[in-house]
PDB file of N, H, CA, C and O in Angstrom:
ATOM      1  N   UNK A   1      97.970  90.920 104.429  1.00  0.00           N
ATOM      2  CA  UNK A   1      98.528  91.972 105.264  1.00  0.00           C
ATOM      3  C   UNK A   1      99.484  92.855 104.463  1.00  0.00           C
ATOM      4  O   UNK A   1      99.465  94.046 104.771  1.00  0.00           O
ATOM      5  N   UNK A   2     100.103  92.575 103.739  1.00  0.00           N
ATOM      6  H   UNK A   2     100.118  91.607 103.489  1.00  0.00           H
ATOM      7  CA  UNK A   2     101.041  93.149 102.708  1.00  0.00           C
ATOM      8  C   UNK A   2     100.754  93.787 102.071  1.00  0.00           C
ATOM      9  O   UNK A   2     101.245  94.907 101.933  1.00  0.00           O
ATOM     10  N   UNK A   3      99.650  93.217 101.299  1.00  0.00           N
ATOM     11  H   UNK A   3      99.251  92.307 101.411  1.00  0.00           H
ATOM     12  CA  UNK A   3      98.555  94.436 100.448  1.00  0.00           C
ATOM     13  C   UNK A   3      98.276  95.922 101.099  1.00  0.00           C
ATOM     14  O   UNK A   3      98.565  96.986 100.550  1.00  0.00           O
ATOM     15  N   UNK A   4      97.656  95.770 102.380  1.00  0.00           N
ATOM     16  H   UNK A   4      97.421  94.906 102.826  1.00  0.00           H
ATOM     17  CA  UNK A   4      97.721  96.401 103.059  1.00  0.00           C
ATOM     18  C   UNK A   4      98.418  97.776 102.664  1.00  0.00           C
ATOM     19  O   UNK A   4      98.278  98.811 102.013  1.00  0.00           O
ATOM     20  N   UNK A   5      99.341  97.006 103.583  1.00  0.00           N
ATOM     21  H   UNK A   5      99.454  96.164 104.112  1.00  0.00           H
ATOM     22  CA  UNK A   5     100.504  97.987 104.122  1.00  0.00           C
ATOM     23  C   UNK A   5     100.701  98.795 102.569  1.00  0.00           C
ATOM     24  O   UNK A   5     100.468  99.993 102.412  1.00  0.00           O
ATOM     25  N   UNK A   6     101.203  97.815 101.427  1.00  0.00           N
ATOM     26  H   UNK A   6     101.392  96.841 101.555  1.00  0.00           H
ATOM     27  CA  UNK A   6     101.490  98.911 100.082  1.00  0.00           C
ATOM     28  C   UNK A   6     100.430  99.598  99.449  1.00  0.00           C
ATOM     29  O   UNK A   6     100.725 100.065  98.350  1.00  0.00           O
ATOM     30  N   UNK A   7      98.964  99.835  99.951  1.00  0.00           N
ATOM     31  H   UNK A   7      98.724  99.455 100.844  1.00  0.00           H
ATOM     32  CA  UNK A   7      98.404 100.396  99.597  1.00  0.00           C
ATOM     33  C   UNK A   7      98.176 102.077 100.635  1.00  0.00           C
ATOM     34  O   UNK A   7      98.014 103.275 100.403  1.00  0.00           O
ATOM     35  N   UNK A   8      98.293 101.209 101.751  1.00  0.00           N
ATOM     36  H   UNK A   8      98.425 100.236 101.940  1.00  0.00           H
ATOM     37  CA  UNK A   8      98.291 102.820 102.796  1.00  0.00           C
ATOM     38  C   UNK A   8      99.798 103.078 102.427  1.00  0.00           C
ATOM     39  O   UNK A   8      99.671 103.963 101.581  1.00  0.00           O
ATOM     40  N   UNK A   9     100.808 102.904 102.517  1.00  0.00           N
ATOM     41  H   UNK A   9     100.912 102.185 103.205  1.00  0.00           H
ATOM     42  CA  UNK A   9     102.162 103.417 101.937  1.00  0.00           C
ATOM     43  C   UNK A   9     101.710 104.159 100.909  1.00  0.00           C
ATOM     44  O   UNK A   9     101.487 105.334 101.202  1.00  0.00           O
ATOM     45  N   UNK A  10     101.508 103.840  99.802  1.00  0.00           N
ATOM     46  H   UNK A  10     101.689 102.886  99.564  1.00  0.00           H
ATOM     47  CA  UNK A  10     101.159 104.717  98.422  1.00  0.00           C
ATOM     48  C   UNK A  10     100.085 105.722  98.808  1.00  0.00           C
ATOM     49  O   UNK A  10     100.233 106.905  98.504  1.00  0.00           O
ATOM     50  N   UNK A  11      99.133 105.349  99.391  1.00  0.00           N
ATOM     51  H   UNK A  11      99.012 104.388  99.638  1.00  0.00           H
ATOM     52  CA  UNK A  11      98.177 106.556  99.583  1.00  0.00           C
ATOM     53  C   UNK A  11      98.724 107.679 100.860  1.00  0.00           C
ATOM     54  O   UNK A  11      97.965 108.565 101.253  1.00  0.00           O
ATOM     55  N   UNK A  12      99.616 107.571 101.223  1.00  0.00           N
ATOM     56  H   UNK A  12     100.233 106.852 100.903  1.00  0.00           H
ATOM     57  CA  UNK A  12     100.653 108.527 102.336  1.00  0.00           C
ATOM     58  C   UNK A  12     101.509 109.161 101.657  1.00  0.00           C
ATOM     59  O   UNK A  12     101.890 110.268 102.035  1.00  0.00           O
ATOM     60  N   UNK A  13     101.984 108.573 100.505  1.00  0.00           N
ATOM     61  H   UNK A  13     101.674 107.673 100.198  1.00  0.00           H
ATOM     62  CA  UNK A  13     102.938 109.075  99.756  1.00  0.00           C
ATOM     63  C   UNK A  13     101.961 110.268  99.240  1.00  0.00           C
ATOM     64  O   UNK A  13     102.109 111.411  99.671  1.00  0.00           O
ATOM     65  N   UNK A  14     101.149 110.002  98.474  1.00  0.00           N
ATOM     66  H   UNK A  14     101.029 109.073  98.123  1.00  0.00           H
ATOM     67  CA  UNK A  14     100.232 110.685  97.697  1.00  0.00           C
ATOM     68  C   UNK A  14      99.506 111.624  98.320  1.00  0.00           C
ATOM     69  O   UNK A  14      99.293 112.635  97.651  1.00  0.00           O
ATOM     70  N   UNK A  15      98.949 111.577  99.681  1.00  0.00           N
ATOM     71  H   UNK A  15      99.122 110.755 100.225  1.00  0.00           H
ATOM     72  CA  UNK A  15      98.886 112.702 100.437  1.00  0.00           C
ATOM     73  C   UNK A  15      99.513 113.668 100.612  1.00  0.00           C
ATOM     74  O   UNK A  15      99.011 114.789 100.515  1.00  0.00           O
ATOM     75  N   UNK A  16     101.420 113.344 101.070  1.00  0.00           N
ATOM     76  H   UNK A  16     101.827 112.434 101.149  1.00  0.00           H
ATOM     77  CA  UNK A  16     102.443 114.192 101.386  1.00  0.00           C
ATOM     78  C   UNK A  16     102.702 114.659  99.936  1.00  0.00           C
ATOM     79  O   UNK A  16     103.186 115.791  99.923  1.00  0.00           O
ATOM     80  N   UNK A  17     102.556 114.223  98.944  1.00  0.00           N
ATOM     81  H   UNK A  17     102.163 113.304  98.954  1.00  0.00           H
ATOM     82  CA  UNK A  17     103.292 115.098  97.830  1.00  0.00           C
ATOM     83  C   UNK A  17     101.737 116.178  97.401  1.00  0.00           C
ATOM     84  O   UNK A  17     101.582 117.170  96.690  1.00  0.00           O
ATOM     85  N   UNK A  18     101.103 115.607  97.990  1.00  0.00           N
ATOM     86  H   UNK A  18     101.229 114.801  98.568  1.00  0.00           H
ATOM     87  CA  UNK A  18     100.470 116.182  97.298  1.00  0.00           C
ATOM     88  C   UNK A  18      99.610 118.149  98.276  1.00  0.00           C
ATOM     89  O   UNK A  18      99.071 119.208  97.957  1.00  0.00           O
ATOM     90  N   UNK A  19     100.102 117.364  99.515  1.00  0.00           N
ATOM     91  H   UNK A  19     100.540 116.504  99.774  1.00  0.00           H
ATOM     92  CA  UNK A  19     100.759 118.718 100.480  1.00  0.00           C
ATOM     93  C   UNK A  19     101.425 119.239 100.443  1.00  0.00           C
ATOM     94  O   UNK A  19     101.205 120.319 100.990  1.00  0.00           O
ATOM     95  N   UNK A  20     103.100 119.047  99.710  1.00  0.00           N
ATOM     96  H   UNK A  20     103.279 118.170  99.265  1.00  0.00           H
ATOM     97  CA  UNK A  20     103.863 119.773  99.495  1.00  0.00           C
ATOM     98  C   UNK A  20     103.500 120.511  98.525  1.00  0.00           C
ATOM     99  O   UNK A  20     104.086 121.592  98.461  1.00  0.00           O
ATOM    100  N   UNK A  21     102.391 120.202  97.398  1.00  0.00           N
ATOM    101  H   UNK A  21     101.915 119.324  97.449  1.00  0.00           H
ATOM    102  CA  UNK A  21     103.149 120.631  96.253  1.00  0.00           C
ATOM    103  C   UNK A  21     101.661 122.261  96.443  1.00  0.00           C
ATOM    104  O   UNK A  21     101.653 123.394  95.962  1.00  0.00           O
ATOM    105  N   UNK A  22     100.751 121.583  97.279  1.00  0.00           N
ATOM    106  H   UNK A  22     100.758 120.662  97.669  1.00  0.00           H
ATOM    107  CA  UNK A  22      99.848 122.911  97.663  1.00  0.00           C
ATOM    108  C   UNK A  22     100.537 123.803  98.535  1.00  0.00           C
ATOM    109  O   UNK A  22     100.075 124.928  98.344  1.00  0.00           O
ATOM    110  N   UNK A  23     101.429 123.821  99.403  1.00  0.00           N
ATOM    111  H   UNK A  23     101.804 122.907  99.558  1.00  0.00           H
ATOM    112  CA  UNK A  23     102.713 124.363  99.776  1.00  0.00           C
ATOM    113  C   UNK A  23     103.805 125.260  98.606  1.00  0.00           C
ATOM    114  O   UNK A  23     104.238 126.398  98.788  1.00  0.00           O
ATOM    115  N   UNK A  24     104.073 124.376  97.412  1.00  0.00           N
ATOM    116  H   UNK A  24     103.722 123.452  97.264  1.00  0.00           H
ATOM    117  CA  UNK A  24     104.794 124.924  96.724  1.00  0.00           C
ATOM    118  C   UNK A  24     104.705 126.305  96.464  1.00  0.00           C
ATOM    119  O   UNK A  24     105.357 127.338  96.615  1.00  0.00           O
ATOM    120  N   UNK A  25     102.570 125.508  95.562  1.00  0.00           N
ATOM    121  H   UNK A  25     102.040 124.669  95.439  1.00  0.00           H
ATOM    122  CA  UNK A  25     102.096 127.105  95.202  1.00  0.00           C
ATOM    123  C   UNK A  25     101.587 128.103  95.541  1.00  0.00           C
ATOM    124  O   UNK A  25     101.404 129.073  94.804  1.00  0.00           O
ATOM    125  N   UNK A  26     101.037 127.960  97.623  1.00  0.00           N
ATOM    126  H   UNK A  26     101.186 127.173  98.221  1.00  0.00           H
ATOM    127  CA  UNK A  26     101.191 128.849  97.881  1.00  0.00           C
ATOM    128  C   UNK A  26     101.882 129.796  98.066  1.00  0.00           C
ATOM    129  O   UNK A  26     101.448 130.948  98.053  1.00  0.00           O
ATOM    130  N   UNK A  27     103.314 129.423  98.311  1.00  0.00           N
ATOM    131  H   UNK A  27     103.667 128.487  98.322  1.00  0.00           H
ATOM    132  CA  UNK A  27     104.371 130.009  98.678  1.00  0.00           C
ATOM    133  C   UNK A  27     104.768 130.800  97.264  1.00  0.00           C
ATOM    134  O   UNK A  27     105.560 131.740  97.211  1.00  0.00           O
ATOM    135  N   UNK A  28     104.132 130.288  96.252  1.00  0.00           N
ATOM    136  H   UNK A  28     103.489 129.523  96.295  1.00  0.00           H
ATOM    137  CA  UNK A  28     104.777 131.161  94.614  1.00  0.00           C
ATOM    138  C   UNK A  28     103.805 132.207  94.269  1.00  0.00           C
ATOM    139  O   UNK A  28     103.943 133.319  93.758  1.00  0.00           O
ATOM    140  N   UNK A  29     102.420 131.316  94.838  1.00  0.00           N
ATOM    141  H   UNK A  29     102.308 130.413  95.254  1.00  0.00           H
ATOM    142  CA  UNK A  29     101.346 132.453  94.520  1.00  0.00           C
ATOM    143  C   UNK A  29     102.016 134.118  95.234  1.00  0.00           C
ATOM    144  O   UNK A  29     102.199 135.127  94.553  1.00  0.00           O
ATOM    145  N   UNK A  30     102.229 134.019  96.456  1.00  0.00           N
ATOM    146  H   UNK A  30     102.081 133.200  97.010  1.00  0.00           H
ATOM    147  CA  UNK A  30     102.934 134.599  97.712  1.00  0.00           C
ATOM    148  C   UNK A  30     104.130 135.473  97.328  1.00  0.00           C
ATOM    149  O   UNK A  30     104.379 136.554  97.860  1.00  0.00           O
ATOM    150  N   UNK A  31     104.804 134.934  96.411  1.00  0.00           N
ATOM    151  H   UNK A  31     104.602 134.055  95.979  1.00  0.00           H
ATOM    152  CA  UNK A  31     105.864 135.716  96.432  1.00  0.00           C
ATOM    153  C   UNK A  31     106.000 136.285  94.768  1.00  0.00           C
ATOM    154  O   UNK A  31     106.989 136.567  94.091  1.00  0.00           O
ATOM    155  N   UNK A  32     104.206 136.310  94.406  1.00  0.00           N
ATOM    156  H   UNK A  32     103.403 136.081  94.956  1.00  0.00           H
ATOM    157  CA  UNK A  32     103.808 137.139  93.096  1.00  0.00           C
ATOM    158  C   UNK A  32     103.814 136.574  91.990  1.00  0.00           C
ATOM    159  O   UNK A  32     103.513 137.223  90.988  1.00  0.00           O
ATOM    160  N   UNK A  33     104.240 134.915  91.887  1.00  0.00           N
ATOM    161  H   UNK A  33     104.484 134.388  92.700  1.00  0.00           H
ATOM    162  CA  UNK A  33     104.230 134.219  90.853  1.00  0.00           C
ATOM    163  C   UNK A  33     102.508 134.592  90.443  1.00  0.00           C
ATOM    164  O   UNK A  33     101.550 135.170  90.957  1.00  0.00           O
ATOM    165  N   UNK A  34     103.015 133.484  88.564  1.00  0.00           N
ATOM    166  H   UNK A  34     103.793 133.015  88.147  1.00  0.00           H
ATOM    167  CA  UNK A  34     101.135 134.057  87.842  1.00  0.00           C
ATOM    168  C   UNK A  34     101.064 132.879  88.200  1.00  0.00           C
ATOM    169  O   UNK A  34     102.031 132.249  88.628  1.00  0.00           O
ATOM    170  N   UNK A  35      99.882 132.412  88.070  1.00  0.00           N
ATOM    171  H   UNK A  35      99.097 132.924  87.722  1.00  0.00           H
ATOM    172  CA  UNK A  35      99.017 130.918  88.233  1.00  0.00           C
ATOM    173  C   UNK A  35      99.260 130.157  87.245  1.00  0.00           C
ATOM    174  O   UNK A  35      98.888 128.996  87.415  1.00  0.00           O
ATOM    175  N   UNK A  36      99.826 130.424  86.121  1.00  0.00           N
ATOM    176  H   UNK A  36     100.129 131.367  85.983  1.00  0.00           H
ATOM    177  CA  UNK A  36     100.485 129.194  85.042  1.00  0.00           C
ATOM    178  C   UNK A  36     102.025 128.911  86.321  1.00  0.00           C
ATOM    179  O   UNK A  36     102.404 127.996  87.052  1.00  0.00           O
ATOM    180  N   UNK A  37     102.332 129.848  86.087  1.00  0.00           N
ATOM    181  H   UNK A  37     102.024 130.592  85.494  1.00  0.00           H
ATOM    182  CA  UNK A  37     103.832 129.342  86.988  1.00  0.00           C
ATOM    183  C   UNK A  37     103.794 128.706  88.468  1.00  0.00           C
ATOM    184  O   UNK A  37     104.527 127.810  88.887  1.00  0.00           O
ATOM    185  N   UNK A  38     102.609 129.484  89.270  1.00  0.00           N
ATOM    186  H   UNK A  38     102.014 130.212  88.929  1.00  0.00           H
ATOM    187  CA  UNK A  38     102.475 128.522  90.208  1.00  0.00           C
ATOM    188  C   UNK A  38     101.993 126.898  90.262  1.00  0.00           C
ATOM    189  O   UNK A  38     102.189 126.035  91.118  1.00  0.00           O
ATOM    190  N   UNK A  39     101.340 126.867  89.086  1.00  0.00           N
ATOM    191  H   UNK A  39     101.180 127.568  88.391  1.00  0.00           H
ATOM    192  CA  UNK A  39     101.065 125.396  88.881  1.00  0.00           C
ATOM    193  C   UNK A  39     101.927 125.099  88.711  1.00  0.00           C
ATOM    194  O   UNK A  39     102.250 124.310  89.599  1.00  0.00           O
ATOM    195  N   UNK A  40     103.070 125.303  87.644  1.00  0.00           N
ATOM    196  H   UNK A  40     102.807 125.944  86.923  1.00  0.00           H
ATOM    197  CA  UNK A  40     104.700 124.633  87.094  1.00  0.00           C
ATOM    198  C   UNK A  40     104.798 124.049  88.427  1.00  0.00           C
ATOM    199  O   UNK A  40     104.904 122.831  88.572  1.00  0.00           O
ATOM    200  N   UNK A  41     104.764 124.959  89.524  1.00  0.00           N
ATOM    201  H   UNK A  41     104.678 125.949  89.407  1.00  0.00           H
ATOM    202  CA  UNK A  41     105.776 124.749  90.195  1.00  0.00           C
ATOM    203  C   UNK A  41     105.458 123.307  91.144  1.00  0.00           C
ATOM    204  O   UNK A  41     106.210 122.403  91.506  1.00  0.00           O
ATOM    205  N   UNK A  42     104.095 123.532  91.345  1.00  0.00           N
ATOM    206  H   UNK A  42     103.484 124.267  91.051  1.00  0.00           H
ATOM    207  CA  UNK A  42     103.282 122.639  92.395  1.00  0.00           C
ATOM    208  C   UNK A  42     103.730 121.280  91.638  1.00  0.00           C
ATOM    209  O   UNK A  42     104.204 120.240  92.094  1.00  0.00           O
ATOM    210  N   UNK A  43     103.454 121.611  90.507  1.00  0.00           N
ATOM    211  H   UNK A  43     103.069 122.456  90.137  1.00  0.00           H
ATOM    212  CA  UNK A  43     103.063 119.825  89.571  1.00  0.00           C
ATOM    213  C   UNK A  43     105.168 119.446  89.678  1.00  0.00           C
ATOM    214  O   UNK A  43     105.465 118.282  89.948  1.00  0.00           O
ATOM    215  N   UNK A  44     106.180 120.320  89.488  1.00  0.00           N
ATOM    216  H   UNK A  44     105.939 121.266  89.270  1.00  0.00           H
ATOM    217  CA  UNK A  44     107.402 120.094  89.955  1.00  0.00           C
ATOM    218  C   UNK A  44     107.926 119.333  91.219  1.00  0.00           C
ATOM    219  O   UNK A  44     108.860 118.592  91.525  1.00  0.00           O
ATOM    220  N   UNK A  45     106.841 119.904  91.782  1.00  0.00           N
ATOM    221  H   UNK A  45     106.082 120.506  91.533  1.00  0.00           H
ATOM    222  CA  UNK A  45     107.438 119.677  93.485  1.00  0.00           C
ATOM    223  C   UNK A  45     106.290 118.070  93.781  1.00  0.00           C
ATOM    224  O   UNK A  45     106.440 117.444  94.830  1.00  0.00           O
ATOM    225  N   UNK A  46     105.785 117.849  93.279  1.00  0.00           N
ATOM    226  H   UNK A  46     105.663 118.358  92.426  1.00  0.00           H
ATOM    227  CA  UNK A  46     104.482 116.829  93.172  1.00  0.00           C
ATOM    228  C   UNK A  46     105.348 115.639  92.422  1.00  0.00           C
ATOM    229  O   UNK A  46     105.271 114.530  92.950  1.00  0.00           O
ATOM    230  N   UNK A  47     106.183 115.770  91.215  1.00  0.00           N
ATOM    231  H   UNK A  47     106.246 116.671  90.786  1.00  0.00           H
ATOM    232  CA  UNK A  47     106.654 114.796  90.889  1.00  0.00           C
ATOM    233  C   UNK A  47     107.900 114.809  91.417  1.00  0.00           C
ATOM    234  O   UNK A  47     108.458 113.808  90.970  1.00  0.00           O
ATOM    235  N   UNK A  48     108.676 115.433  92.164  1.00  0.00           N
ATOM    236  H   UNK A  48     108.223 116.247  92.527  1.00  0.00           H
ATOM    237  CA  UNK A  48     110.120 114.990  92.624  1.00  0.00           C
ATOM    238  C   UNK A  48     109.316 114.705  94.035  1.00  0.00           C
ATOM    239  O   UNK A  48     110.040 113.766  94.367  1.00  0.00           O
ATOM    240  N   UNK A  49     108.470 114.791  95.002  1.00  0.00           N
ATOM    241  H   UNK A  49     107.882 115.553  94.732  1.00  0.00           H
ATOM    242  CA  UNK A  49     108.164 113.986  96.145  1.00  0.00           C
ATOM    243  C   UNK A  49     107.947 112.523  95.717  1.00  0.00           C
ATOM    244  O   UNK A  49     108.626 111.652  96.260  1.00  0.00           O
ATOM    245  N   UNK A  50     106.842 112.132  94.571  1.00  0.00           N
ATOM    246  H   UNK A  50     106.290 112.840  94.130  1.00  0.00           H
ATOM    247  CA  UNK A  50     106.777 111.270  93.941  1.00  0.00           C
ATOM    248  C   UNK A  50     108.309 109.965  93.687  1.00  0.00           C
ATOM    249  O   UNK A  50     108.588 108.816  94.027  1.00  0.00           O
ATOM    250  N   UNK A  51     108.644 110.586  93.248  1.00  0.00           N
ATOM    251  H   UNK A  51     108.417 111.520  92.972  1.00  0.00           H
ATOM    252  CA  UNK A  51     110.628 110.222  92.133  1.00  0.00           C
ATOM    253  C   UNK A  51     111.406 109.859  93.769  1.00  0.00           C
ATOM    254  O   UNK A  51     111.967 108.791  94.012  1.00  0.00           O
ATOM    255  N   UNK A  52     111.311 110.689  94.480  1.00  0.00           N
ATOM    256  H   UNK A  52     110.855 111.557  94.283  1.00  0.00           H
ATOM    257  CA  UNK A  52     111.975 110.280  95.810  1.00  0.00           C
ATOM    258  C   UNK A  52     111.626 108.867  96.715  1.00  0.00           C
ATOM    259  O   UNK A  52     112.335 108.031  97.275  1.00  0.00           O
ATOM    260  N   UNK A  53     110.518 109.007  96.594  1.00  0.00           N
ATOM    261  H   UNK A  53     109.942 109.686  96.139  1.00  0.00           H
ATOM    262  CA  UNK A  53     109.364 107.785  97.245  1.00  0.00           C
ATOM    263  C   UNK A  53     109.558 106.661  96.746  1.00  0.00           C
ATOM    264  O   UNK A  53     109.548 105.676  97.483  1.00  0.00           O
ATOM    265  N   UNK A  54     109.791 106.532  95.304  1.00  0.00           N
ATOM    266  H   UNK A  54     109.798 107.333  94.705  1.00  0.00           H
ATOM    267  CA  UNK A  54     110.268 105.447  94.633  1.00  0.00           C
ATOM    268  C   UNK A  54     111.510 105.239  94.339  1.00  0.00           C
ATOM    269  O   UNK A  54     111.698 104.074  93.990  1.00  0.00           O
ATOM    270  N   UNK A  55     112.898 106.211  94.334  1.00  0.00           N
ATOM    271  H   UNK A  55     112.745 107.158  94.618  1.00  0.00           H
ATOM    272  CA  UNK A  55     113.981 105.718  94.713  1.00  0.00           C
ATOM    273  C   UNK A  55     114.025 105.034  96.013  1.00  0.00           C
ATOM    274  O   UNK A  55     114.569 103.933  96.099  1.00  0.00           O
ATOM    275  N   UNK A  56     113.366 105.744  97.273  1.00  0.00           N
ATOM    276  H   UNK A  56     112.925 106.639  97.203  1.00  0.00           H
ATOM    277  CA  UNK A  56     113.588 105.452  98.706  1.00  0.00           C
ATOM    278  C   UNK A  56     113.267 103.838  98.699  1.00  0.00           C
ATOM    279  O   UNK A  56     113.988 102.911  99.069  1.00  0.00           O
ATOM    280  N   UNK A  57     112.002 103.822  98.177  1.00  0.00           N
ATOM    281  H   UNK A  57     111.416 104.575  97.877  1.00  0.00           H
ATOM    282  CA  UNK A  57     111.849 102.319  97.928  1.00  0.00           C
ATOM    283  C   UNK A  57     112.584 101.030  97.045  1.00  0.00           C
ATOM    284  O   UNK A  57     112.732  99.841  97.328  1.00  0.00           O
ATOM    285  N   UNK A  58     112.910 101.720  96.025  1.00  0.00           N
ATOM    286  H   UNK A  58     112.789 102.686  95.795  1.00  0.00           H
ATOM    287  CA  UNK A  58     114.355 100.921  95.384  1.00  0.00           C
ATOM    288  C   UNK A  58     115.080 100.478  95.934  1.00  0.00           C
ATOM    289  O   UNK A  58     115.511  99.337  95.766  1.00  0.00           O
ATOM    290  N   UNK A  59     115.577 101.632  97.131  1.00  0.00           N
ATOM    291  H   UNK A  59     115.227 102.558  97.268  1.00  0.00           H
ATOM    292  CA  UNK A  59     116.880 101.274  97.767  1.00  0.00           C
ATOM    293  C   UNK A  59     116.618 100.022  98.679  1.00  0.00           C
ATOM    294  O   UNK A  59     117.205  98.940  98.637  1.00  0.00           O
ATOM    295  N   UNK A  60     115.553 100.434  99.552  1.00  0.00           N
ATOM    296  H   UNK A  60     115.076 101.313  99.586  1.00  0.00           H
ATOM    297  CA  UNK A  60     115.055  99.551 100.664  1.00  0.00           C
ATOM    298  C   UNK A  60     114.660  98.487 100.489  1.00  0.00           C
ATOM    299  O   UNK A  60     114.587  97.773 101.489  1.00  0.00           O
ATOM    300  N   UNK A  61     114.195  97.859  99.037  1.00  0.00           N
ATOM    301  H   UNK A  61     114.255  98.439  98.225  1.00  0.00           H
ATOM    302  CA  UNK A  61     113.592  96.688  98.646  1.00  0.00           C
ATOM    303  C   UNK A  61     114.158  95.408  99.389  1.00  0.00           C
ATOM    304  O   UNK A  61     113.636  94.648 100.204  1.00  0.00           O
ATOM    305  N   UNK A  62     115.777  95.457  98.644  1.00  0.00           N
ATOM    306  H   UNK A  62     116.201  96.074  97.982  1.00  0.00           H
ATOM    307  CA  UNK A  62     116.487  94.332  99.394  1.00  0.00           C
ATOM    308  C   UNK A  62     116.744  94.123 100.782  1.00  0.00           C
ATOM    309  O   UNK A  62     117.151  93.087 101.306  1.00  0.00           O
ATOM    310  N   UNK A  63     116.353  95.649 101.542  1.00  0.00           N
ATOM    311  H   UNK A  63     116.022  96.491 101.116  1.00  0.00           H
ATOM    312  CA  UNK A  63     116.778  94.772 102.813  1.00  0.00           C
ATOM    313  C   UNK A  63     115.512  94.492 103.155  1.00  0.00           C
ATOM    314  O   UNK A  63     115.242  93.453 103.756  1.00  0.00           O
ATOM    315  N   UNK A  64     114.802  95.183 102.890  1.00  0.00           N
ATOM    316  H   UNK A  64     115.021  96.028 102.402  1.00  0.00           H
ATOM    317  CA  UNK A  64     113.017  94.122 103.396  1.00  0.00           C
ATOM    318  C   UNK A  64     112.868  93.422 103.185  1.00  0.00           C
ATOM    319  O   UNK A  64     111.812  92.886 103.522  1.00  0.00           O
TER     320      UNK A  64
END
């Protein structure tokens, strides 16, 4: 059951960052960024959703 759960956890994570970060670059494409920079930005916003997910989980380890 555990397995589980940390595998749909990780694949939710990986969904949402990976929505934000198509979010990022629309919003850069949008406001006239070039497509090298809108990628910067996506693959930016892709690894700090990422970096968050795994502090959040750091923190929470011990009380689970």
């Amino acid at each position: 059951m555990s397995v589980v759960v940390v595998l749909l956890s990780v694949a939710l994570v990986i969904v949402v960052a990976t929505l934000a970060a198509t979010a990022a670059a629309i919003l850069a494409r949008t406001d006239g960024a070039t497509l090298p920079a809108a990628l910067k930005t996506a693959a930016t916003v892709f690894a700090a959703v990422v970096t968050l997910a795994c502090a959040i989980t750091a923190v929470l380890t011990p009380v689970l």
